[in-house]
N, CA, C and O atoms as a GROMACS GRO file, in nm:
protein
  380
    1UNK      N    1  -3.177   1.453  -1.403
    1UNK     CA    2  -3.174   1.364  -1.289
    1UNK      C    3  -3.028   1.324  -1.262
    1UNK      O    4  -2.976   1.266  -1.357
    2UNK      N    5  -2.956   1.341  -1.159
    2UNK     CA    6  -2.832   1.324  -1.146
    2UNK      C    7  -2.839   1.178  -1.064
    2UNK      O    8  -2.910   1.165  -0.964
    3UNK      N    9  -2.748   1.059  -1.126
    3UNK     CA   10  -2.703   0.967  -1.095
    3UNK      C   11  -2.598   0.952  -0.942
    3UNK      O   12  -2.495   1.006  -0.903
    4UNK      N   13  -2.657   0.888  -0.909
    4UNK     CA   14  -2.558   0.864  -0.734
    4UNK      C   15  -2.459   0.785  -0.778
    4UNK      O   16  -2.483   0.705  -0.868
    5UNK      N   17  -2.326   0.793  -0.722
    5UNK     CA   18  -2.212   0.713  -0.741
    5UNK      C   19  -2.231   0.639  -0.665
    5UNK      O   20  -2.303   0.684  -0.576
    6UNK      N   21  -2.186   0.493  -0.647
    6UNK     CA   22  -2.215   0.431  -0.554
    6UNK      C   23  -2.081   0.434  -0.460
    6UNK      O   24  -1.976   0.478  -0.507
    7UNK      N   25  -2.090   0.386  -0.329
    7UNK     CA   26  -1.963   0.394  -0.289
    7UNK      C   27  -1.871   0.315  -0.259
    7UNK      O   28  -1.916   0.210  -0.214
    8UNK      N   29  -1.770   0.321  -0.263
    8UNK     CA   30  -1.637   0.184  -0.284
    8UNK      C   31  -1.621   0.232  -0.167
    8UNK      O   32  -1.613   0.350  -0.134
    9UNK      N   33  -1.616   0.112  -0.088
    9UNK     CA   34  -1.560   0.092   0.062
    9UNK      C   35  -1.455  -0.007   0.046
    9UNK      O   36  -1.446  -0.074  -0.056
   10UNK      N   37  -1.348  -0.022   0.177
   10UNK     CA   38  -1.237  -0.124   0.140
   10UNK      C   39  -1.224  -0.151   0.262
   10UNK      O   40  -1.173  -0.050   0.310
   11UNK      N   41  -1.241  -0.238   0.355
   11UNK     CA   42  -1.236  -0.290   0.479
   11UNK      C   43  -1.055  -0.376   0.494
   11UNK      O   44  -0.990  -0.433   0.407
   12UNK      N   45  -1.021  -0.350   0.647
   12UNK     CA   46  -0.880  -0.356   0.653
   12UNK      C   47  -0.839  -0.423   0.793
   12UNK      O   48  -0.844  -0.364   0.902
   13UNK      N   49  -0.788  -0.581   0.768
   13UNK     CA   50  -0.751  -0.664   0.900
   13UNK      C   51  -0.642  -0.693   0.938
   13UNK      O   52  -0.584  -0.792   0.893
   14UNK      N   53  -0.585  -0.605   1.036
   14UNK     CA   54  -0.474  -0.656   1.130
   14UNK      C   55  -0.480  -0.790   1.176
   14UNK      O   56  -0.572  -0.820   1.251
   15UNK      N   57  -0.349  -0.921   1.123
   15UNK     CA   58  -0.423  -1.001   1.161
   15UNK      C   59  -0.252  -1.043   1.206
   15UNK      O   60  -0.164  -1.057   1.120
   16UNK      N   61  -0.229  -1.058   1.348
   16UNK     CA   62  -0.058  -1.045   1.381
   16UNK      C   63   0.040  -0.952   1.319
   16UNK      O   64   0.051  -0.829   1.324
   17UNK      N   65   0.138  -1.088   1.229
   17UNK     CA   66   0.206  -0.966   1.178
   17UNK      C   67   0.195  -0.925   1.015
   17UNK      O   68   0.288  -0.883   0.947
   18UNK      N   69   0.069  -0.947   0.973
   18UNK     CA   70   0.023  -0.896   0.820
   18UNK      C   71  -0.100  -0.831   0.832
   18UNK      O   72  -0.138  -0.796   0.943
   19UNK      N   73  -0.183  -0.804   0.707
   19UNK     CA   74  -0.324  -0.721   0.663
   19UNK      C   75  -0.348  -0.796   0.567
   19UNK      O   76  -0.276  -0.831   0.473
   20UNK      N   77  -0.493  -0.830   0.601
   20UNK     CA   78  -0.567  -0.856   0.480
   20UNK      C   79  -0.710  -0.743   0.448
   20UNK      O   80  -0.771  -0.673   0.528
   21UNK      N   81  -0.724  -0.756   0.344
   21UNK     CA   82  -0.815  -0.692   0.298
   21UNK      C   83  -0.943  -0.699   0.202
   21UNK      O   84  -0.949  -0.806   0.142
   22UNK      N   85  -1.054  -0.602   0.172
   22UNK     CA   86  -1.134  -0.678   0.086
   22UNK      C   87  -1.173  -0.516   0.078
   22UNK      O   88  -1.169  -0.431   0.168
   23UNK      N   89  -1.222  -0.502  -0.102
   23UNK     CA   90  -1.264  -0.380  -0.125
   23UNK      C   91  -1.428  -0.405  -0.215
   23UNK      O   92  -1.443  -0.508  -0.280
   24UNK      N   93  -1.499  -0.339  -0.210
   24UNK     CA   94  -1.616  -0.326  -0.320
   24UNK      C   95  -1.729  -0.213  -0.281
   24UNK      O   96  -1.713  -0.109  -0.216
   25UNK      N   97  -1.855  -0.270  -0.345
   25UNK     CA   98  -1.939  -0.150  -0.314
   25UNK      C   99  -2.068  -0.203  -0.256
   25UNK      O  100  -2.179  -0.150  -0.264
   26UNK      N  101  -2.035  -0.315  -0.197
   26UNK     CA  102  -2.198  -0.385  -0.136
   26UNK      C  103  -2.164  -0.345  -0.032
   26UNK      O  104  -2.057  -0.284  -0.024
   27UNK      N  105  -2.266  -0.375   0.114
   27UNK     CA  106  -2.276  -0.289   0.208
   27UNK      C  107  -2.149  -0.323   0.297
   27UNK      O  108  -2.088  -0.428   0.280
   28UNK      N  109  -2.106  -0.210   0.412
   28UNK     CA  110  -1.978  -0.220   0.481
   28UNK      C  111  -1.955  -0.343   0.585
   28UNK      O  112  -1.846  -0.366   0.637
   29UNK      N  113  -2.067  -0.413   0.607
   29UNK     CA  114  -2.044  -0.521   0.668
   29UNK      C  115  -2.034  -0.649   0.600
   29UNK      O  116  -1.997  -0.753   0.656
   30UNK      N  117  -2.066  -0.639   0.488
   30UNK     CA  118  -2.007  -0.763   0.371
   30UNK      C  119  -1.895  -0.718   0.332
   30UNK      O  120  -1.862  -0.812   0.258
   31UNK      N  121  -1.794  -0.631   0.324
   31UNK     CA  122  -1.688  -0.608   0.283
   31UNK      C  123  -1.603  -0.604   0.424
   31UNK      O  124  -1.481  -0.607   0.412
   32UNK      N  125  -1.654  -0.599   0.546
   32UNK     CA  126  -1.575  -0.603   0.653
   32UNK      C  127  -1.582  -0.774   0.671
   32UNK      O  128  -1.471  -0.822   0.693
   33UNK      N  129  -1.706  -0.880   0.665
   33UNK     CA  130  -1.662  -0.987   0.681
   33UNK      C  131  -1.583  -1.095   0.549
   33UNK      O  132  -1.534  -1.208   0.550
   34UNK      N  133  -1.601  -1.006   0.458
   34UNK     CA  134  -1.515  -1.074   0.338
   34UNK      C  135  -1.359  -1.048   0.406
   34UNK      O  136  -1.287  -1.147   0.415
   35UNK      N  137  -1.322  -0.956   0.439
   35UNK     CA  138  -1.207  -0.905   0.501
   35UNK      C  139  -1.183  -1.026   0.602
   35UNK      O  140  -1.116  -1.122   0.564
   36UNK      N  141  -1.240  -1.022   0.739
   36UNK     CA  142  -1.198  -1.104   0.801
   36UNK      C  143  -1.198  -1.254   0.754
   36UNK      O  144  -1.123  -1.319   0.826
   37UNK      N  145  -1.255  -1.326   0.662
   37UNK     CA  146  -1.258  -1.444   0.632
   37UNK      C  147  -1.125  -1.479   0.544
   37UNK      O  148  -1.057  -1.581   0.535
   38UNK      N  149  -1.116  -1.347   0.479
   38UNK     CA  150  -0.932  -1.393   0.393
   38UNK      C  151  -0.862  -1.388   0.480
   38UNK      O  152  -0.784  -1.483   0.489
   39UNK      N  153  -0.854  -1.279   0.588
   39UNK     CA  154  -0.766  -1.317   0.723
   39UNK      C  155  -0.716  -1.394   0.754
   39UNK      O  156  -0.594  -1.410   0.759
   40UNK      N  157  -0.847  -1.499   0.797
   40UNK     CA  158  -0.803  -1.635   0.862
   40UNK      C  159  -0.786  -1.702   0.790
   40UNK      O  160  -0.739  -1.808   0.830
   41UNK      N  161  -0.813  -1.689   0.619
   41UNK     CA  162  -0.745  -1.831   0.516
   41UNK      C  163  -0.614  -1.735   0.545
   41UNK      O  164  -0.589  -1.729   0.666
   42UNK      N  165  -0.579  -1.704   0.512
   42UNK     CA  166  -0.494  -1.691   0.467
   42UNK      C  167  -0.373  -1.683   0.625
   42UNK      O  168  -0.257  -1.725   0.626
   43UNK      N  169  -0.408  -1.653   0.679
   43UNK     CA  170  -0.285  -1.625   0.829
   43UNK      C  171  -0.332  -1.758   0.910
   43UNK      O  172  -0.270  -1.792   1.011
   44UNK      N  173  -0.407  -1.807   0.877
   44UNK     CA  174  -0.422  -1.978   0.908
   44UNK      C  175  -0.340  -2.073   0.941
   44UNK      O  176  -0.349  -2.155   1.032
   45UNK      N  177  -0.211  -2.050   0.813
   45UNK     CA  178  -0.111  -2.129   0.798
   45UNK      C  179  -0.019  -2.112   0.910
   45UNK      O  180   0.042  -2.210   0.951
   46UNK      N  181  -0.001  -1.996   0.965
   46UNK     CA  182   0.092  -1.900   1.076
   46UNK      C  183   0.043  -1.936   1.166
   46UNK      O  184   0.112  -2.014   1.232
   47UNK      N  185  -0.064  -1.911   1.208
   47UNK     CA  186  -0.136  -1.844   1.356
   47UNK      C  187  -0.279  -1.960   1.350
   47UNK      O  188  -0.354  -1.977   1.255
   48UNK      N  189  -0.282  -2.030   1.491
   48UNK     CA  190  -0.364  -2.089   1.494
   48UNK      C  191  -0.511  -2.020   1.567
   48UNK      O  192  -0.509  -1.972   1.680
   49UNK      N  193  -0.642  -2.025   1.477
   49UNK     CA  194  -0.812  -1.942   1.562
   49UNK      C  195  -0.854  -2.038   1.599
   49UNK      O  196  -0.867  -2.144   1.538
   50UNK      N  197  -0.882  -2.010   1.709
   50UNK     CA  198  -1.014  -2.075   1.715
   50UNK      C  199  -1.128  -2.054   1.701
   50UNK      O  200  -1.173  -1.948   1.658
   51UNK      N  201  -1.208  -2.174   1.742
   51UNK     CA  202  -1.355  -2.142   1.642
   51UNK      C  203  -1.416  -2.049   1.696
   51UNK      O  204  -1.406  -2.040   1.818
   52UNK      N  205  -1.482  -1.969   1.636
   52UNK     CA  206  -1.563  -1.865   1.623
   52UNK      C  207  -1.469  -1.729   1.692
   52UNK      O  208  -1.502  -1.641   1.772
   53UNK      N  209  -1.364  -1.752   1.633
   53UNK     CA  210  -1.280  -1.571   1.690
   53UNK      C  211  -1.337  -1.478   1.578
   53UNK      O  212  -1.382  -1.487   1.463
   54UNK      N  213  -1.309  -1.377   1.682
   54UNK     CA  214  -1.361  -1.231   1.628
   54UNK      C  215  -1.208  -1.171   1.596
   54UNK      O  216  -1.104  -1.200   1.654
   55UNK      N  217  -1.232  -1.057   1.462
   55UNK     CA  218  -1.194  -1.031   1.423
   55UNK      C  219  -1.212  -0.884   1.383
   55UNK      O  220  -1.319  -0.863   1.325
   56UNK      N  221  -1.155  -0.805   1.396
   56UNK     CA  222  -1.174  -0.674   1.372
   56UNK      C  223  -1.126  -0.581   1.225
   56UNK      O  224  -1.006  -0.569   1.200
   57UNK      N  225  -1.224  -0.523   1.141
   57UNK     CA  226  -1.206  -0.492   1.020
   57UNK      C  227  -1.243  -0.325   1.035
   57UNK      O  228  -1.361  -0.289   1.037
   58UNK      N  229  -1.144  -0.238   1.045
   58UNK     CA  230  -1.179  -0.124   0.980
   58UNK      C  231  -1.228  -0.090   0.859
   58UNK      O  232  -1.151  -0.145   0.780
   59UNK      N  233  -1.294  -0.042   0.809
   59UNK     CA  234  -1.355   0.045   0.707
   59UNK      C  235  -1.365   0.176   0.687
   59UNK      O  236  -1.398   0.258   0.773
   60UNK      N  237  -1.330   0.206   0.541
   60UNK     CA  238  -1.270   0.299   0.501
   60UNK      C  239  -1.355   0.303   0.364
   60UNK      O  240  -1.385   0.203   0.299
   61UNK      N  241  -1.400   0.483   0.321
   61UNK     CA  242  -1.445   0.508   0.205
   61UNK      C  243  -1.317   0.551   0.142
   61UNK      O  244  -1.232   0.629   0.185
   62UNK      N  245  -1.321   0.460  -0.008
   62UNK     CA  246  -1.229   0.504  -0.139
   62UNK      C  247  -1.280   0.549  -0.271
   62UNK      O  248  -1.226   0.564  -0.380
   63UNK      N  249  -1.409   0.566  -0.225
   63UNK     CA  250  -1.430   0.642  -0.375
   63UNK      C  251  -1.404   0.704  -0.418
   63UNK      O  252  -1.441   0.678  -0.533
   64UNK      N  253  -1.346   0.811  -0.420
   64UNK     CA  254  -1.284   0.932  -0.477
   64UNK      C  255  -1.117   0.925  -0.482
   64UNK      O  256  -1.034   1.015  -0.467
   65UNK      N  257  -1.103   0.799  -0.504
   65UNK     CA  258  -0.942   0.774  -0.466
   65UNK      C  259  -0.932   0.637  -0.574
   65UNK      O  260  -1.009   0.541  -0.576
   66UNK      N  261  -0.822   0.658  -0.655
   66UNK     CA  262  -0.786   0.588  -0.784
   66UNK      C  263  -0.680   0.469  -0.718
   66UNK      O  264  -0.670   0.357  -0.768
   67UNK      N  265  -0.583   0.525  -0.562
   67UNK     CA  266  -0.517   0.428  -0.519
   67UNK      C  267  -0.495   0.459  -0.360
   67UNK      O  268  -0.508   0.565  -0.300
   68UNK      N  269  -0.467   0.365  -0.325
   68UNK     CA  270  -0.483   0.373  -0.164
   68UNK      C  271  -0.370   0.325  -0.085
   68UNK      O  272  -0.289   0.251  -0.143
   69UNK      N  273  -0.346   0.362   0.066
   69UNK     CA  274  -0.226   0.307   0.119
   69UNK      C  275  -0.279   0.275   0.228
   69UNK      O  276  -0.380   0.337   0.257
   70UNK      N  277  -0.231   0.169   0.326
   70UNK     CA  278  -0.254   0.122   0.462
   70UNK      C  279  -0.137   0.173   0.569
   70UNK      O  280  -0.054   0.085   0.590
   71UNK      N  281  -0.121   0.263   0.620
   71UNK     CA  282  -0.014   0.305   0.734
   71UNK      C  283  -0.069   0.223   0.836
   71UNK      O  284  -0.176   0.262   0.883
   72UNK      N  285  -0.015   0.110   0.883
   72UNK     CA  286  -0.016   0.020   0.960
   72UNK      C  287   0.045   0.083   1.094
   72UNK      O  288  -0.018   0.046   1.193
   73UNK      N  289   0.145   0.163   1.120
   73UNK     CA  290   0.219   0.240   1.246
   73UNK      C  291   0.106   0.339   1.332
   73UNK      O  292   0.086   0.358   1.451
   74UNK      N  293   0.027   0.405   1.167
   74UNK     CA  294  -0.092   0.502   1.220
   74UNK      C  295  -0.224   0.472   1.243
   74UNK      O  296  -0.306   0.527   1.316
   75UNK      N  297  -0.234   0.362   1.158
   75UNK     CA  298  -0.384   0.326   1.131
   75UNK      C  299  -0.459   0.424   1.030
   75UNK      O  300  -0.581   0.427   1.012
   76UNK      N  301  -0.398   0.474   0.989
   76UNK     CA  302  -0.447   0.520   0.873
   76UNK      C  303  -0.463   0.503   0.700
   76UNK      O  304  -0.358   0.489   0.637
   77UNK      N  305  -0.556   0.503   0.646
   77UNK     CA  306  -0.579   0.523   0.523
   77UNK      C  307  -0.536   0.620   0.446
   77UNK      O  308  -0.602   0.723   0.455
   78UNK      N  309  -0.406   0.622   0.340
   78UNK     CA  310  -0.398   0.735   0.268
   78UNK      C  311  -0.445   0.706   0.129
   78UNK      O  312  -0.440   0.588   0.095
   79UNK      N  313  -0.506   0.829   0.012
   79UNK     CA  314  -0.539   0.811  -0.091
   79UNK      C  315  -0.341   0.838  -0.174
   79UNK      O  316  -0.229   0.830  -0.125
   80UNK      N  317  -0.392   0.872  -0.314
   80UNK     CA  318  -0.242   0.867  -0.378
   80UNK      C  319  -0.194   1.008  -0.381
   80UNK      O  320  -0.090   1.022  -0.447
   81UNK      N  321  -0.235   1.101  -0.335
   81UNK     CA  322  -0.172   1.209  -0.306
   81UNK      C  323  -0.148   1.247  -0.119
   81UNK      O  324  -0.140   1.364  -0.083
   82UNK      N  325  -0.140   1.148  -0.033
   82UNK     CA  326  -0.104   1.124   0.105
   82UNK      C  327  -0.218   1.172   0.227
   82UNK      O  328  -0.204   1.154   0.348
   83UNK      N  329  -0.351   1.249   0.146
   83UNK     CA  330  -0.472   1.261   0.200
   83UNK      C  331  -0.534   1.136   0.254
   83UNK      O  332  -0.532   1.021   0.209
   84UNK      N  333  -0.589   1.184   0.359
   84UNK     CA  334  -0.638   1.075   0.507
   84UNK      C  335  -0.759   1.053   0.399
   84UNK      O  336  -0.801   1.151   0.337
   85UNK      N  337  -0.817   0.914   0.376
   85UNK     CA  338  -0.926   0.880   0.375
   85UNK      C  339  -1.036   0.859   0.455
   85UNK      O  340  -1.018   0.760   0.526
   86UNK      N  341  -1.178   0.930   0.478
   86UNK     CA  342  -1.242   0.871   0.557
   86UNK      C  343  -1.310   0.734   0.583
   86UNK      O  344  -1.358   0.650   0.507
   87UNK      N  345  -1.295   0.743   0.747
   87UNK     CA  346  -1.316   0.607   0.841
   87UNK      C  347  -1.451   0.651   0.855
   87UNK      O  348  -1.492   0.762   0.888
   88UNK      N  349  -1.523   0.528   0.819
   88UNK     CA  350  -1.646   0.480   0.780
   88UNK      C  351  -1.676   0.407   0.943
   88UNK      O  352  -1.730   0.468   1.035
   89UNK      N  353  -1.633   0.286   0.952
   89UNK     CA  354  -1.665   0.220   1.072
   89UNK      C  355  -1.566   0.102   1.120
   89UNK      O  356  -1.461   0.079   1.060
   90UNK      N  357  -1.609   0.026   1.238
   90UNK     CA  358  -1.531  -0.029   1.315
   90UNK      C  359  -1.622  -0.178   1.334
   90UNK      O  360  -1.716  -0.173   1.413
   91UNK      N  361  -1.600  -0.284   1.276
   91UNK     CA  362  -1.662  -0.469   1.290
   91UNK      C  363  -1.581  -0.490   1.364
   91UNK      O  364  -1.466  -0.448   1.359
   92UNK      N  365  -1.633  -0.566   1.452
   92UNK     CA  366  -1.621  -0.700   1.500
   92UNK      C  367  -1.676  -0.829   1.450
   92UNK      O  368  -1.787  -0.872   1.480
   93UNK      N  369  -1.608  -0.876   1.387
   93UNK     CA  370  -1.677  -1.001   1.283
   93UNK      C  371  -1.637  -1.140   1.368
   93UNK      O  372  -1.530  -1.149   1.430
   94UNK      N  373  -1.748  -1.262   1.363
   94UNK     CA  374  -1.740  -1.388   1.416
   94UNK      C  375  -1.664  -1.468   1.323
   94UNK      O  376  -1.757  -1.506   1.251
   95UNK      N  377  -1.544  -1.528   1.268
   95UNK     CA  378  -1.501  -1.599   1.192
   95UNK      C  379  -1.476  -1.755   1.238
   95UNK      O  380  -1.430  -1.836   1.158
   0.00000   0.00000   0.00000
């Protein structure tokens, strides 16, 4: 009986002029709104939301990848040998 890997997703928020992020293996929309909620703690201090802004979290599968990069110019995901990771999906999250 062969065992399923589960899959590590890592969701990724442009939020002005930084990224926040959130990685695990529960489903891609709990890791896309964990994403946007460090966002706004954290770029809070900078940038004033208001209530209930949306926020946009790419998602990205990393399972097969030991380390990862954010090209912010491309929007791309690289693993540690400069291979594109695949894009999983696109949130719009209410924060």
């Amino acid at each position: 009986m062969e065992s399923k890997k589960e899959k590590n997703v890592t969701a990724i928020v442009n939020a002005g002029h930084g990224v926040s992020y959130a990685s695990g293996t529960e489903a891609e929309i709990i890791i896309a709104t964990r994403a946007c909620k460090e966002a706004k703690k954290t770029w809070s201090k900078i940038y004033k939301f208001k209530k209930e802004t949306v926020l946009i979290a790419l998602v990205f599968d990393v399972t097969n990848s030991e380390k990862w990069n954010w090209n912010d110019d491309a929007g791309l995901m690289t693993d540690q040998d400069g291979n594109k990771l695949p894009f999983l999906n696109r949130y719009q999250v209410v924060v």
